[in-house]
C-alpha positions in Angstrom: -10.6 6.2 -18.2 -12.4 3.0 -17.2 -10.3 1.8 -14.3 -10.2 -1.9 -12.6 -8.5 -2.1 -9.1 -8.0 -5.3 -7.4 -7.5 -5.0 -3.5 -10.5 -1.7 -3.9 -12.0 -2.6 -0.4 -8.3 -2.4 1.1 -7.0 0.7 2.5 -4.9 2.2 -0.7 -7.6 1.0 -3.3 -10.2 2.6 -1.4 -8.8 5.9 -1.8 -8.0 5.6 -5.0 -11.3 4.6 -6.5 -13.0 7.7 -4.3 -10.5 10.2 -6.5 -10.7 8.5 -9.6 -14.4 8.4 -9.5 -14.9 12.4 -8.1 -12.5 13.7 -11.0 -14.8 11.8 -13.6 -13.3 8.0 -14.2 -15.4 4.8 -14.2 -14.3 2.7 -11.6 -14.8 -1.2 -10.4 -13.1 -3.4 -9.1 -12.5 -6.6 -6.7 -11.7 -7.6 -3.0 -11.6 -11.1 -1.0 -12.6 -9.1 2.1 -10.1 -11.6 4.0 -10.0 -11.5 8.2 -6.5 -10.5 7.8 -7.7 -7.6 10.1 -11.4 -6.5 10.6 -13.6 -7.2 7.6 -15.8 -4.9 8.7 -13.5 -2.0 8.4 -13.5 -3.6 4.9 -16.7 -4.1 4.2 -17.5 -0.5 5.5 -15.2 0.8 3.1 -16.8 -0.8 0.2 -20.4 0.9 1.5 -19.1 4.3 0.9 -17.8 3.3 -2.4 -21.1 2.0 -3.9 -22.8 5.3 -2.6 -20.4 6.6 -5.6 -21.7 4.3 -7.9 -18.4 1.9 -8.0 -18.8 -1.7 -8.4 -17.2 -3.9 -5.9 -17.0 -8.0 -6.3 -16.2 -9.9 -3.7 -13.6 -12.8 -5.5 -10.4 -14.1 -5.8 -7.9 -12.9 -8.4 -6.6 -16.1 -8.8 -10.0 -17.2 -10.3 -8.9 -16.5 -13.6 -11.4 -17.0 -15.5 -14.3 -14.6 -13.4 -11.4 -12.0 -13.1 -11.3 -11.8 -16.8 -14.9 -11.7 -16.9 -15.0 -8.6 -14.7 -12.5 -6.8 -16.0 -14.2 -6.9 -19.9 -17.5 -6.2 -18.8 -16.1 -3.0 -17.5 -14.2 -2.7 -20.6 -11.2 -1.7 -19.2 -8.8 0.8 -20.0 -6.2 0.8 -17.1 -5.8 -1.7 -14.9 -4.2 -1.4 -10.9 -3.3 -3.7 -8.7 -3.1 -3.7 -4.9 -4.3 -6.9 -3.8 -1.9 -7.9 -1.9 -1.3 -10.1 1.9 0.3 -7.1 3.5 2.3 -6.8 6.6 5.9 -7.9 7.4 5.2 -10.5 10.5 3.2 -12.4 9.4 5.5 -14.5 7.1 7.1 -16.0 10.2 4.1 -17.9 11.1 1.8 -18.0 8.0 4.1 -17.9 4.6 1.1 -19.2 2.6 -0.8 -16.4 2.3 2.5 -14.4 0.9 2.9 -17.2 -1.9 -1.0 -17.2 -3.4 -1.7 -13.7 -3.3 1.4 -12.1 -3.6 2.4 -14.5 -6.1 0.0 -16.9 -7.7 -2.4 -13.9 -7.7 0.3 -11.7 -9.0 1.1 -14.1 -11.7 -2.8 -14.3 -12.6 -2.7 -10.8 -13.3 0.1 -10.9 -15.7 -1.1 -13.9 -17.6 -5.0 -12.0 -18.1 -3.0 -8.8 -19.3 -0.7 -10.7 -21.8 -3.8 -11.3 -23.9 -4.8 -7.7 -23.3 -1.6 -5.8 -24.0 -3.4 -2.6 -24.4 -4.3 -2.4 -20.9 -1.5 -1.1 -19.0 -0.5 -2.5 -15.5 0.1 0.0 -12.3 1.1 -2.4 -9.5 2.0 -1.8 -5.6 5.5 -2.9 -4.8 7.0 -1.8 -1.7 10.2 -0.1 0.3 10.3 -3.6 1.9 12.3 -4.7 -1.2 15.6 -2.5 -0.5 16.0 -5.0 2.4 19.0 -4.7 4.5 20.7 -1.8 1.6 22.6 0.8 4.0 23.1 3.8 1.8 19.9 6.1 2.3 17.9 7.4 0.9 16.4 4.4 -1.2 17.2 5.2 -5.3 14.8 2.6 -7.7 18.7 1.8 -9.3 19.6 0.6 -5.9 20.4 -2.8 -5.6 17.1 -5.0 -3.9 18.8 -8.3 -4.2 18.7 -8.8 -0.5 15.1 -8.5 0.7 15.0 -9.6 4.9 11.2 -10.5 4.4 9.3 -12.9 2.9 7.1 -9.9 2.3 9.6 -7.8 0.6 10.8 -11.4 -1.1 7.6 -11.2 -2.9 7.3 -8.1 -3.7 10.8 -8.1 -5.1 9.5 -11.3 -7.3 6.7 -9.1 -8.3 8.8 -6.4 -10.3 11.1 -9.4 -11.7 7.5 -11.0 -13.0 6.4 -7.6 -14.6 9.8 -7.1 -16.6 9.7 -10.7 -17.7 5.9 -10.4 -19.5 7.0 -6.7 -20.2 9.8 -8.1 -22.6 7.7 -11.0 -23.5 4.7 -9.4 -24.5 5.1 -5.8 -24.5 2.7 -4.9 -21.4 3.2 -2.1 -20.2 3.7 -2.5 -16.4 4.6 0.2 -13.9 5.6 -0.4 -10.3 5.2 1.8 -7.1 7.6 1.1 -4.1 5.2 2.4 -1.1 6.5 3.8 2.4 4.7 3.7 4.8 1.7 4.7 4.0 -1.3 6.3 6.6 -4.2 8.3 7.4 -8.0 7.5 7.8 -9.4 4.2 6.5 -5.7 2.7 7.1 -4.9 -0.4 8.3 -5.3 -1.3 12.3 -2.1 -3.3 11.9 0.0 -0.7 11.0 1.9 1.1 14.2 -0.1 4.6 13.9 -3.5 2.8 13.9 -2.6 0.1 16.9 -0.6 2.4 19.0 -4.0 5.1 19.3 -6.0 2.6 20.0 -3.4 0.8 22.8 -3.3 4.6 23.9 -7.1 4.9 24.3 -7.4 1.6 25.8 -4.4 1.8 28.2 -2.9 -1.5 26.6 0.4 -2.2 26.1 2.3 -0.9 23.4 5.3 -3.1 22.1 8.3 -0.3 20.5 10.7 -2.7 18.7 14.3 -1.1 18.6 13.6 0.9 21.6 11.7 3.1 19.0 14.4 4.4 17.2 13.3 2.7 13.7 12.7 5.3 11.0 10.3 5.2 8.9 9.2 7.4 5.5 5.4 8.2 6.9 3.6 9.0 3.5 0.1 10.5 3.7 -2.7 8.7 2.0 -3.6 11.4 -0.4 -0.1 12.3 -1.3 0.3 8.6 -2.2 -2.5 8.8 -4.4 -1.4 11.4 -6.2 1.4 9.8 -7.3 -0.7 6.6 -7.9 -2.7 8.7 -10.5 0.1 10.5 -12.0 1.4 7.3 -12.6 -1.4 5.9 -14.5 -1.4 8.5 -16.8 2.2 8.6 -17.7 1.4 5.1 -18.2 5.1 4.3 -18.7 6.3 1.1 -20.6 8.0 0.0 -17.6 8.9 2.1 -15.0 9.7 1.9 -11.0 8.9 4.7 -8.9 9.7 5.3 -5.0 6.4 6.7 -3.2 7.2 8.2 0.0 7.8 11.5 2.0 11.5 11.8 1.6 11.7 12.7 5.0 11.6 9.9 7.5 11.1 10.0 11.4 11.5 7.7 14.4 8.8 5.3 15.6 8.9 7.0 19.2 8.3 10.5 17.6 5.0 9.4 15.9 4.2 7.9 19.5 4.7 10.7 21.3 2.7 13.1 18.7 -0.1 10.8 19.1 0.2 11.0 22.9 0.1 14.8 22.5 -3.1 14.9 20.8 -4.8 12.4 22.0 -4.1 13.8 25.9 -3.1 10.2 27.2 0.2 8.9 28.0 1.2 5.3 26.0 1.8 2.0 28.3 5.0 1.1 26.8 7.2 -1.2 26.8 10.7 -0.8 24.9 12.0 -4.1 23.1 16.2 -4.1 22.0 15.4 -6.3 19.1 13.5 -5.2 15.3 10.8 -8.0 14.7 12.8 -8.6 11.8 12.6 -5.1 10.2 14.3 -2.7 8.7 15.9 0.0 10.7 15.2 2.6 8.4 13.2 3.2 5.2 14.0 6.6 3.5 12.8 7.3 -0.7 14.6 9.2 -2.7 11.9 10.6 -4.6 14.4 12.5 -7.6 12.8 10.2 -10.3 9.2 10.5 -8.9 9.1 14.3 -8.7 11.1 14.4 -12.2 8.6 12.0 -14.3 5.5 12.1 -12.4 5.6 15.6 -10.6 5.2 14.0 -7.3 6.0 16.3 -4.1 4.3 15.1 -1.2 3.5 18.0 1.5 1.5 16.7 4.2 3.4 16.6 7.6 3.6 13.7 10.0 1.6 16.3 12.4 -0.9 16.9 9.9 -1.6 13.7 8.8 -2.0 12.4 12.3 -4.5 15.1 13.2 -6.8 14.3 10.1 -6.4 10.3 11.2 -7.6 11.3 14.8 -10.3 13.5 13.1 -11.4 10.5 11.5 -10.8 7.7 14.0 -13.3 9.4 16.8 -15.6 9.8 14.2 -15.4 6.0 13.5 -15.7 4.7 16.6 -17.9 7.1 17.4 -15.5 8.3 20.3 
């Protein structure tokens, strides 16, 4: 397969393009290397892709026009996309950058692919869009009509979009609701990554809901197993949950990492969510059923390999 991926440099994409490329695809793809954390983590992760041969362009994916460009030199076959302005918080302060790449650069997509309809679309939604749902764990025929981010407000729009140019012009698109996803590479806005280095640096460590929030900690390379089963069941249009199935509480992941890291947090417990969800749980019936997904790695595991990496990194 010849394989485009928008958002490559980000955590997720990167991961994927290293698999797709060992087990024989051709990959390339694009990233805006934005400062939404550290380029550098960014651009370091597009180093060790080009050592593999995959092509990365730096560009927008609303620029139609050199997106289309791209994607026929490559002449490709499958197309994924994960660009994406991630994160729940930020929509408080900066809703912007939610609407043009979550949605005008979502909407981009679909209108390149409509005159491609061979190509099939596998896109990143997220758990974000079951909202404020009570019944656990999370089914795709769940109702998401009640999204308590902008974030998940977006990604919600994003599966509407797909099913409208689906039915219009018979793309196939397939959507992945993600959980929580971590590991090495990941993002340092995400809790793992900021509460080991808060730990290491003997900085404060903020635990919303008096660290009771549960969340559905999905390794990296059990997520992108399902990512590739999913492009090759390349489905006419599909949503599949991608988590554990098996969530724990914020204050357990902080005390594992505590454990193996030998250091004891600074922390400071907060009554109130930031505006999240208290829980986010997958019911992964459908996943293991049609794409044979069955995610093994531990919380414990996954950390360790994350430490593994992270001292490596920083050179710690």
């Amino acid at each position: 397969m010849r394989i485009f991926i928008t958002g490559i440099a980000g955590f997720i994409g990167f991961h994927l393009a290293r698999i797709l490329r060992d087990r024989g695809d051709v990959v390339c793809g694009v990233d805006n290397f934005n400062s939404y954390y550290e380029p550098k983590l960014k651009f370091d992760r597009a180093a060790e892709l080009k050592k593999k041969g995959i092509v990365v362009y730096k560009g927008e994916i609303r620029d139609l026009p050199t997106l289309e460009k791209w994607v026929m030199q490559h002449e490709t076959t499958h197309f994924v996309h994960l660009a994406a302005q991630a994160g729940v918080r930020l929509g408080n302060s900066s809703p912007d950058a939610y609407i043009q790449s979550n949605l005008e650069g979502f909407i981009r997509v679909l209108e390149l692919l409509k005159n491609y309809p061979t190509i099939p679309l596998i896109y990143a939604s997220s758990s974000s869009v079951y909202g404020a749902n009570k019944k656990t764990p999370f089914s795709e025929t769940d109702p998401t009509d009640h999204p308590i981010q902008l974030y998940g407000a977006t990604k919600k729009s994003n599966e509407v979009m797909a099913y409208a140019y689906h039915h219009l012009y018979g793309l196939a698109v397939t959507g992945l609701r993600f959980f929580t996803v971590y590991g090495p590479w990941g993002r340092p806005d995400m809790a793992y990554f900021s509460f080991t280095r808060r730990i290491l640096e003997r900085e404060p460590i903020s635990l919303y809901y008096r660290g009771e929030m549960l969340r559905d900690f999905t390794y990296i390379d059990d997520l992108i197993e399902g990512i590739v089963a999913a492009i090759e069941l390349c489905a006419p249009c599909e949503i599949f949950n991608l988590g554990r199935g098996q969530p724990e509480s914020v204050g357990y992941l902080l005390s594992l990492l505590e454990e193996k890291i030998g250091k004891t947090g600074v922390v400071k417990l907060l009554s109130e969510t930031s505006g999240e969800a208290l829980i986010t749980y997958a019911d992964l019936a459908k996943s293991r059923e049609k794409l044979r997904f069955f995610p093994q790695t531990t919380l414990d595991q996954g950390i360790e390999r994350f430490l593994h990496w992270y001292y490596q990194y920083r050179s710690l």
